[in-house]
VOKEDREN-202044 format. One record per atom (N, C-alpha, C): residue number from 1; z negated, x negated, y negated. Coordinates in steps of 0.02 Angstrom, whole numbers. Last residue first. Layout:
nr;up;east;north
NUM;Z;X;Y
...
***
This chain:
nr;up;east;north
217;-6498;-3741;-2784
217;-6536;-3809;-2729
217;-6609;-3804;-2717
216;-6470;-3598;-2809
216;-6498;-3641;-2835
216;-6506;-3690;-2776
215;-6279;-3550;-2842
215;-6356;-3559;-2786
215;-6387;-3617;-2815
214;-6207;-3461;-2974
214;-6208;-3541;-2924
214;-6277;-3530;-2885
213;-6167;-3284;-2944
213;-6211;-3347;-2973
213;-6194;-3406;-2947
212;-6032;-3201;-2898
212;-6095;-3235;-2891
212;-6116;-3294;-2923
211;-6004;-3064;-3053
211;-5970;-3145;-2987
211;-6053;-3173;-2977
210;-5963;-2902;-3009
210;-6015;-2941;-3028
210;-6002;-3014;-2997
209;-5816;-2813;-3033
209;-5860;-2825;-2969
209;-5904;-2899;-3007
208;-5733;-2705;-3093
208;-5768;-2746;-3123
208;-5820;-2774;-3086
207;-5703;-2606;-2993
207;-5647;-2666;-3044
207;-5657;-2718;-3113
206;-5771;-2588;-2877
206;-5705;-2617;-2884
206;-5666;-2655;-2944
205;-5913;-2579;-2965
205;-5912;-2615;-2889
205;-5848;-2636;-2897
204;-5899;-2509;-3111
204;-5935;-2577;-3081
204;-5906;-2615;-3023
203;-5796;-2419;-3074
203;-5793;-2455;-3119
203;-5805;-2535;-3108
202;-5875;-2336;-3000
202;-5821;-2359;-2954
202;-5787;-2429;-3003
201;-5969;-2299;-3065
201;-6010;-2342;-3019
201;-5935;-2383;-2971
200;-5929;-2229;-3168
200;-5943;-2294;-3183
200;-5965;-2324;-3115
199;-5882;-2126;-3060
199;-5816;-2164;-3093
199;-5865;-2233;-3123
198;-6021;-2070;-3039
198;-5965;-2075;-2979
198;-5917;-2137;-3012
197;-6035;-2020;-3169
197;-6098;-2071;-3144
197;-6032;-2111;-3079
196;-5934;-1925;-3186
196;-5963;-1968;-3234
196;-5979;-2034;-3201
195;-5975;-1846;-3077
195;-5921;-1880;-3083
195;-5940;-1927;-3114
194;-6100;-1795;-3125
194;-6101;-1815;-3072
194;-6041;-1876;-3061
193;-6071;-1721;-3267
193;-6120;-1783;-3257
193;-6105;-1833;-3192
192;-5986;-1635;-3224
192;-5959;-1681;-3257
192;-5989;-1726;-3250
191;-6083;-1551;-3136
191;-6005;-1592;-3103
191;-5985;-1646;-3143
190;-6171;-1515;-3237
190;-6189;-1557;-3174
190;-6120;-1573;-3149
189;-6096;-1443;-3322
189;-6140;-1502;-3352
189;-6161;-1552;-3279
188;-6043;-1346;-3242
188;-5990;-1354;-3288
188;-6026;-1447;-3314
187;-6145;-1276;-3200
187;-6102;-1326;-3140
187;-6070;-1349;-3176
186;-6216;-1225;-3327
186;-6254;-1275;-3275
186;-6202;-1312;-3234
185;-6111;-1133;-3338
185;-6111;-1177;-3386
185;-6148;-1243;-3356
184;-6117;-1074;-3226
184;-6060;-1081;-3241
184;-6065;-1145;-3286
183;-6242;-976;-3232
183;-6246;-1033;-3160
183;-6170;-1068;-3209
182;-6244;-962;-3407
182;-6263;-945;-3328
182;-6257;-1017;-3284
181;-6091;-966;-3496
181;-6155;-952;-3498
181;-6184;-958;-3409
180;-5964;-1037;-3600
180;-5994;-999;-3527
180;-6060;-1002;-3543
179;-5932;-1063;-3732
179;-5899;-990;-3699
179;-5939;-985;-3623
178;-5989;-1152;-3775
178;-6004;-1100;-3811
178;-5975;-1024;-3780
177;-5969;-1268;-3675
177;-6034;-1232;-3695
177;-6039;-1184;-3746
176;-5847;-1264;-3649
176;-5871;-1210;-3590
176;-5969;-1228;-3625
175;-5802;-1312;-3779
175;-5791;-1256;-3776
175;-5823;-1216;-3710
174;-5848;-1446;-3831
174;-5835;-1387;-3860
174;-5802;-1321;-3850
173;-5905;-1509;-3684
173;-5923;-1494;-3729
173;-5909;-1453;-3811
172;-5782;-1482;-3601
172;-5840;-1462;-3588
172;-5880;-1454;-3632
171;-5680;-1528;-3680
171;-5682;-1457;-3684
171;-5745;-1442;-3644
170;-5701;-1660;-3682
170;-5725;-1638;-3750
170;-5718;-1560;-3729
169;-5713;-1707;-3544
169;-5781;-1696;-3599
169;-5768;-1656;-3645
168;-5558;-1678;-3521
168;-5615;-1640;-3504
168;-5687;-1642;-3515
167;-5529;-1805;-3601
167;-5499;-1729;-3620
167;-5565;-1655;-3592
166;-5571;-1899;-3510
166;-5585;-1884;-3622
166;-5582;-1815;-3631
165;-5503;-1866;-3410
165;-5567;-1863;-3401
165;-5604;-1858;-3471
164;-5371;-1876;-3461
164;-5377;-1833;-3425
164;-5456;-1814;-3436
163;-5408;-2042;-3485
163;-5384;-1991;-3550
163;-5393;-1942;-3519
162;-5433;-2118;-3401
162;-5477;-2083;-3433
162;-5459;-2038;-3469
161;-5292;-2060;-3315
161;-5352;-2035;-3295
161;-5404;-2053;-3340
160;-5227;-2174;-3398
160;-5212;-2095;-3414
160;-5266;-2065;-3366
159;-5265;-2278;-3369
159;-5292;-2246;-3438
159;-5270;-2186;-3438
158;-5239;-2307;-3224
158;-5322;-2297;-3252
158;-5318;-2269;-3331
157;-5108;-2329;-3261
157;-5131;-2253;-3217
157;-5179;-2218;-3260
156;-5118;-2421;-3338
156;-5075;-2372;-3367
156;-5088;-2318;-3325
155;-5138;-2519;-3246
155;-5202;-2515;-3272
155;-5167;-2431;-3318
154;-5154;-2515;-3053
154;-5102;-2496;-3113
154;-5134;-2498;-3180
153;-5173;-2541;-2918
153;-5170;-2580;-2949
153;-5145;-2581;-3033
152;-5143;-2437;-2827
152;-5088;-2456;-2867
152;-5088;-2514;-2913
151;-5272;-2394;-2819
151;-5236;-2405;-2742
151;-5169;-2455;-2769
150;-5314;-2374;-2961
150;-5369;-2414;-2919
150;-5317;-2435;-2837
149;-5238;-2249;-2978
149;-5220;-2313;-3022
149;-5265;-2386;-2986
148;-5266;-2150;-2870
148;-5211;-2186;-2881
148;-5207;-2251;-2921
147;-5393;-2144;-2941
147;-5380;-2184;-2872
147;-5321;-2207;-2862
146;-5359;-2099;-3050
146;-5402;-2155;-3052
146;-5414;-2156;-2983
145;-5291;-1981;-3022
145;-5266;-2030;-3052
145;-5313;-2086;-3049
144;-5412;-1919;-2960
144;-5359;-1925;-2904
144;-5303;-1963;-2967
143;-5512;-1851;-3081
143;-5526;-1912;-3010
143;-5467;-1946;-2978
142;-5410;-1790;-3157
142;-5435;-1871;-3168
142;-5465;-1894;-3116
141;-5428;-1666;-3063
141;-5368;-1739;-3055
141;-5351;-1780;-3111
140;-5561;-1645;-3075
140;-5544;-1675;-3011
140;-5467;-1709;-3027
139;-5539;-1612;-3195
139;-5590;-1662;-3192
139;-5554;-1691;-3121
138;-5459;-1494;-3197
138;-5460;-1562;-3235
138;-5504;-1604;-3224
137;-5550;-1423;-3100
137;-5470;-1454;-3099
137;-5447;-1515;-3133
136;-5656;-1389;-3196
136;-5645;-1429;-3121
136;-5604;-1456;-3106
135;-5596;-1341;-3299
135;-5651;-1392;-3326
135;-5631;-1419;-3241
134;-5548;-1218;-3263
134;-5503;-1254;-3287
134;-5545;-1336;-3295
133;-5686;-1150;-3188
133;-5597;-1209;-3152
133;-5551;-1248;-3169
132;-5739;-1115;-3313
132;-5763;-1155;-3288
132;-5703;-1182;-3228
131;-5632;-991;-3370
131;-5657;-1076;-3410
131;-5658;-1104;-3365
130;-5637;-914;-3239
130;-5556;-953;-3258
130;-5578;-1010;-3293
129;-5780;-894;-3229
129;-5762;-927;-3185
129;-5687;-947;-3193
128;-5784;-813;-3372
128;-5838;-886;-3376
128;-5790;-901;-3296
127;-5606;-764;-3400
127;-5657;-763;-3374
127;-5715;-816;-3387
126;-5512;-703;-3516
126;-5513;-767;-3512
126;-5590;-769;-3481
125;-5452;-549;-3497
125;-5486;-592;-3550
125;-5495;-659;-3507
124;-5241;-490;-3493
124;-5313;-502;-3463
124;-5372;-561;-3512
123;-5090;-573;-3508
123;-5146;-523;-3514
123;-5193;-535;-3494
122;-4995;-680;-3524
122;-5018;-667;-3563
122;-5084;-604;-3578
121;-4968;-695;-3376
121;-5005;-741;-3409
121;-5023;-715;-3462
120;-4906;-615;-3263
120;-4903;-626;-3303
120;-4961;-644;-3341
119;-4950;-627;-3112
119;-4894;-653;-3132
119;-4893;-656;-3223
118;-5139;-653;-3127
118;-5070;-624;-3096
118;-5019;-670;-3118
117;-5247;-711;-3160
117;-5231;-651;-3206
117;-5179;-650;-3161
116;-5315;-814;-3093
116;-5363;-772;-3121
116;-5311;-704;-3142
115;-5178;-884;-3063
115;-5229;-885;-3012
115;-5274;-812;-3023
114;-5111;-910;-3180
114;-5082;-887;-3130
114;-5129;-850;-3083
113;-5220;-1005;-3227
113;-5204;-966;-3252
113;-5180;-902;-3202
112;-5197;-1131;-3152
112;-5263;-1095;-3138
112;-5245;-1013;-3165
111;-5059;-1149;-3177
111;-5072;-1110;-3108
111;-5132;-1092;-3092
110;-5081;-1183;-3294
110;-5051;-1109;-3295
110;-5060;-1106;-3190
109;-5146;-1300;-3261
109;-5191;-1253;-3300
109;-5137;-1184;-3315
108;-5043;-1370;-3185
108;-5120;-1375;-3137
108;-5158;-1308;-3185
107;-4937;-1389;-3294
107;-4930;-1354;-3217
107;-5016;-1346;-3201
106;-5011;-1464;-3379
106;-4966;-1382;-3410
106;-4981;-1383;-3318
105;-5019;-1589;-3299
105;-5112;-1561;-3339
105;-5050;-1463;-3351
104;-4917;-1633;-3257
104;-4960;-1623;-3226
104;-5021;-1554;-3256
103;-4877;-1644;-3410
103;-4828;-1583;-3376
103;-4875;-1569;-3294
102;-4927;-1775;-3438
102;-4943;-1698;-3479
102;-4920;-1658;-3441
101;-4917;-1845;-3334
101;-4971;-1825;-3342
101;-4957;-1751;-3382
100;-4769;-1876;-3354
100;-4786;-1835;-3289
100;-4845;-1813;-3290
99;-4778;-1935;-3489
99;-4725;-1883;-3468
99;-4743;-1838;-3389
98;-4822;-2075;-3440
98;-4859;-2003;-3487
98;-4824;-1941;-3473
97;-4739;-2098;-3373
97;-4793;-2096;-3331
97;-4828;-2041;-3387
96;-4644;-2114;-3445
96;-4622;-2069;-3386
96;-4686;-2058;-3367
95;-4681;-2220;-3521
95;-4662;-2145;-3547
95;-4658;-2084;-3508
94;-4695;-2318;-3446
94;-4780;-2310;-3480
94;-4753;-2227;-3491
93;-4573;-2353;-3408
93;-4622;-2324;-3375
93;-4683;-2302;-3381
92;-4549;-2411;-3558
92;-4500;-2372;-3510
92;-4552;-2335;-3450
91;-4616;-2513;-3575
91;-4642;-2436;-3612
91;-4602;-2383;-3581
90;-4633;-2609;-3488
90;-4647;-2578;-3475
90;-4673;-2509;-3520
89;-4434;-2598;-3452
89;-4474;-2639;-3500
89;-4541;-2576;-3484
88;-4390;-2622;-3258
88;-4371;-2595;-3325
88;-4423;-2616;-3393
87;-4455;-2659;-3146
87;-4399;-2646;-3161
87;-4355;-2644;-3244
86;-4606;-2616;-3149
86;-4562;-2687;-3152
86;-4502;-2704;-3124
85;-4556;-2458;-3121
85;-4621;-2532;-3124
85;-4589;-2573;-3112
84;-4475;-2377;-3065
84;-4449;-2414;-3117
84;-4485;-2469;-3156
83;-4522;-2282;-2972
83;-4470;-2333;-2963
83;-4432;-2383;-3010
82;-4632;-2229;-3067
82;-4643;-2276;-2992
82;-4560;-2347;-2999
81;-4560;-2171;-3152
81;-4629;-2221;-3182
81;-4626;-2254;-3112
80;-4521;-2065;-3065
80;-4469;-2133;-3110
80;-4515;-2157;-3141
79;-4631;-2000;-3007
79;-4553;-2047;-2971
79;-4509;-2083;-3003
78;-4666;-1937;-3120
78;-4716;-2002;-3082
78;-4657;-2031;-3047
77;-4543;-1833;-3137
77;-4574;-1918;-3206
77;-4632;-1955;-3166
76;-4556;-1774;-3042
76;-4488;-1818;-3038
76;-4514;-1866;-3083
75;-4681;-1687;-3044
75;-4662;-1745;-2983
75;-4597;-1805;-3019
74;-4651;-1645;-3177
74;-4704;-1698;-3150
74;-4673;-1729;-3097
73;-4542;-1554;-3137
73;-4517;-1625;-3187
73;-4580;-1657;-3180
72;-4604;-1479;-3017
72;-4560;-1517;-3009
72;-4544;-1571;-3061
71;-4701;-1424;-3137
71;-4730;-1453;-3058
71;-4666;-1492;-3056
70;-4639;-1336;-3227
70;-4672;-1385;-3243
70;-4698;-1425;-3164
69;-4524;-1263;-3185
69;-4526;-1294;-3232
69;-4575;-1322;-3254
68;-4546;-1226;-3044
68;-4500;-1288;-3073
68;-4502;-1300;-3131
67;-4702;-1173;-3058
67;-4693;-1243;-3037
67;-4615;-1288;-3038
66;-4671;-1066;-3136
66;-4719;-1121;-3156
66;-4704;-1190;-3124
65;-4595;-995;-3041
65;-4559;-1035;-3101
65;-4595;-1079;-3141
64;-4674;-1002;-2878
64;-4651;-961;-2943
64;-4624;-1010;-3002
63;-4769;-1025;-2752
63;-4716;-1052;-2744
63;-4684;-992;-2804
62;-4904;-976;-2793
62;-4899;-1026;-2797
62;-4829;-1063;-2818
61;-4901;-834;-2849
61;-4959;-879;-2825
61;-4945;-932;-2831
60;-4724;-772;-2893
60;-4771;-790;-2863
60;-4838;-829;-2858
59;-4690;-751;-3066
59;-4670;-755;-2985
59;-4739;-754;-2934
58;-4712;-741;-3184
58;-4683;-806;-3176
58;-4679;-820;-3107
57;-4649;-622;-3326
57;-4668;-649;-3258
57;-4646;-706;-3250
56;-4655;-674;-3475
56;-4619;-662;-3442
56;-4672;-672;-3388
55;-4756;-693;-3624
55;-4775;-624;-3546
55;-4730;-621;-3508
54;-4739;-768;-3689
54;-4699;-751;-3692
54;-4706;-670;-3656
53;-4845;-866;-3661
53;-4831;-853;-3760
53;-4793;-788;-3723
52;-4840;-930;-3544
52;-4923;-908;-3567
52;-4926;-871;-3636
51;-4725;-962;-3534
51;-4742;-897;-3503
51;-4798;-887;-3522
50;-4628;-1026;-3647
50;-4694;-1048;-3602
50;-4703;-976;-3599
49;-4447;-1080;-3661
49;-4507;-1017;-3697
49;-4579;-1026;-3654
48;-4335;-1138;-3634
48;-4402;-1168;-3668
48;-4444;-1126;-3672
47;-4231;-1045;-3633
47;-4238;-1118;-3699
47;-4307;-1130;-3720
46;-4218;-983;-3496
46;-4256;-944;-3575
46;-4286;-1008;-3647
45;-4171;-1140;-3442
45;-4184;-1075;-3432
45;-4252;-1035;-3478
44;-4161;-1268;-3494
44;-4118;-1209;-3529
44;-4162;-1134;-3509
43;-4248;-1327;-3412
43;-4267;-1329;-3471
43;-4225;-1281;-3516
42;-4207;-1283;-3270
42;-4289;-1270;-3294
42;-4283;-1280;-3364
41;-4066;-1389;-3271
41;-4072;-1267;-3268
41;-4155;-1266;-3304
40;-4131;-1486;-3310
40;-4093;-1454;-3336
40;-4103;-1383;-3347
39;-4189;-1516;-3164
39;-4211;-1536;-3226
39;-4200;-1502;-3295
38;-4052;-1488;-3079
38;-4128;-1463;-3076
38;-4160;-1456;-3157
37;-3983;-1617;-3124
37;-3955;-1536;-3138
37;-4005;-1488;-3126
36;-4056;-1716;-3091
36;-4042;-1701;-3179
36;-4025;-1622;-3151
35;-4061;-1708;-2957
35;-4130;-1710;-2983
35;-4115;-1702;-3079
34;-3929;-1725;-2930
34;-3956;-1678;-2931
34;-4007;-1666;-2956
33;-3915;-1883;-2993
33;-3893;-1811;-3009
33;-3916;-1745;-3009
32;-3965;-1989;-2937
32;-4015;-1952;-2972
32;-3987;-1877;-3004
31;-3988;-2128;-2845
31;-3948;-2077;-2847
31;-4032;-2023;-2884
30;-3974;-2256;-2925
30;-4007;-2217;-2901
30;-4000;-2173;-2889
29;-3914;-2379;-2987
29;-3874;-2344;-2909
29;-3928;-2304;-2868
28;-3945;-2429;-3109
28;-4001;-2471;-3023
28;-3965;-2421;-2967
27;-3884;-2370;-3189
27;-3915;-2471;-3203
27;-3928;-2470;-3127
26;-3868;-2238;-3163
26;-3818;-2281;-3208
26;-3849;-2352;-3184
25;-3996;-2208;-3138
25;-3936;-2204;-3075
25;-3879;-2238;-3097
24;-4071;-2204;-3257
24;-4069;-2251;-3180
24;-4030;-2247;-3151
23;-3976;-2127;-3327
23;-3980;-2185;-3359
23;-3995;-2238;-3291
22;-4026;-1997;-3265
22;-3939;-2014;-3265
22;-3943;-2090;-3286
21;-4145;-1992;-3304
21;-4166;-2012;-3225
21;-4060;-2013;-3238
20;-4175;-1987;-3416
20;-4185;-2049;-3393
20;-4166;-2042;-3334
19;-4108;-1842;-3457
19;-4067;-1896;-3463
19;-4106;-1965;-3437
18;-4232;-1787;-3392
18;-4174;-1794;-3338
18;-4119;-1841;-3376
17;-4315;-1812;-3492
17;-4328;-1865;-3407
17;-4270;-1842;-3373
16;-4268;-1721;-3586
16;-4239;-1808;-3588
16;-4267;-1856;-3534
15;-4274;-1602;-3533
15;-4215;-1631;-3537
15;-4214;-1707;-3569
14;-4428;-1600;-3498
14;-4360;-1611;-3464
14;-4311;-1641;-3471
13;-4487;-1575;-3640
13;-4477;-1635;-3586
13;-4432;-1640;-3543
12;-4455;-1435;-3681
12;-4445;-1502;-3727
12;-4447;-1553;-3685
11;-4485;-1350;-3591
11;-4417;-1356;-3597
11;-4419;-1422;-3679
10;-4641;-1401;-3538
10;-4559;-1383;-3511
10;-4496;-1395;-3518
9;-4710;-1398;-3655
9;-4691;-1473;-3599
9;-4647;-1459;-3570
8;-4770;-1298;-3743
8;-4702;-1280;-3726
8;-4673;-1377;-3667
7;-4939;-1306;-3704
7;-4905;-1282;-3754
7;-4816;-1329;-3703
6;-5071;-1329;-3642
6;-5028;-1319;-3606
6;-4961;-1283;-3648
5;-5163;-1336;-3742
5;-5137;-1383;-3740
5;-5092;-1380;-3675
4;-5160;-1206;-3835
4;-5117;-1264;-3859
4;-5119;-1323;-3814
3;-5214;-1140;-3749
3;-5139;-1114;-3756
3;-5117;-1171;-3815
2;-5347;-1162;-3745
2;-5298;-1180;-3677
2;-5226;-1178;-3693
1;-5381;-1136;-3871
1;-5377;-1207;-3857
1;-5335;-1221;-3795
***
């Protein structure tokens, strides 16, 4: 299930957020070149192939090819969903903004990946503590889109953090309850719950805040 949904975002996305980001610089004098020729090399380089299929090394811990080819075209697709809010029509930015989530969610779960097994991805078994992070991670940054979208005023944030947060019920529930066991599966049901409870209560108070009654005389 991990290896489909961190499946090939790389070298299929890129290359058409870097043709959006030549199209802004075309209409609004953005300078965006380099940020295409970046964009680019990551999506030619090995045409796409995902290191989690392939067993290429992918470098280093942190600073390794995971992150230009998927960390950097996130950053650049939230930066053109930003600079292009009401600017442009809003499916134009609704795309970029999806576009930076999925490639968010590939980067954040091959660098959990990265994390548990080394440089190369394709070996080693799939730990109860690699499940259970991947469940944290994702959870925590649906938290940190739904602040963003709550600071931003954005409602296209707020849905892609539920969706993030959709996403991580359903693998809590079909998969870190059949694959973890122990203290793992318990933090796996109490974090989600906790959050859970956390987000409707942020729901209520900020963005659905209760109007006061008329006063009685």
């Amino acid at each position: 299930m991990i290896k489909a949904i961190v499946s090939d975002f790389g070298g299929v996305l890129t290359t058409p957020l870097m043709n959006s980001f030549l199209a802004l610089q075309d209409a609004h004098g953005v300078a965006a070149e380099d940020f295409g020729k970046a964009m680019r090399a990551a999506a030619e380089a090995g045409d796409g192939e995902n290191p989690l299929f392939t067993g290429a090394p992918v470098g280093g811990r942190f600073v390794n090819l995971i992150l230009l080819g998927y960390g950097l075209p996130a950053a650049l697709a939230a930066a053109l969903a930003l600079v292009v809010r009401g600017v442009r029509p809003q499916y134009y930015s609704a795309a970029a903004a999806v576009t930076a989530v999925a490639l968010a969610v590939a980067y954040l779960s091959l660098e959990v990946r990265t994390l548990f097994q080394g440089e190369v991805l394709d070996r080693g078994v799939t730990t109860s503590a690699e499940q259970y992070t991947y469940s944290a991670v994702w959870l925590a940054f649906g938290v940190v889109l739904l602040a963003a979208g709550v600071w931003l005023r954005s409602q296209p944030v707020r849905f892609a953090s539920a969706a993030v947060v959709i996403l991580t019920v359903l693998k809590v529930f079909l998969v870190d309850m059949h694959d973890l066991s122990g203290i793992y599966q318990g933090l796996s049901f109490i974090g989600l719950g906790i959050v859970l409870l956390g987000i409707g209560w942020l729901y209520q108070r900020l963005l659905f805040p209760r109007r006061a009654g008329p006063q009685s005389v």
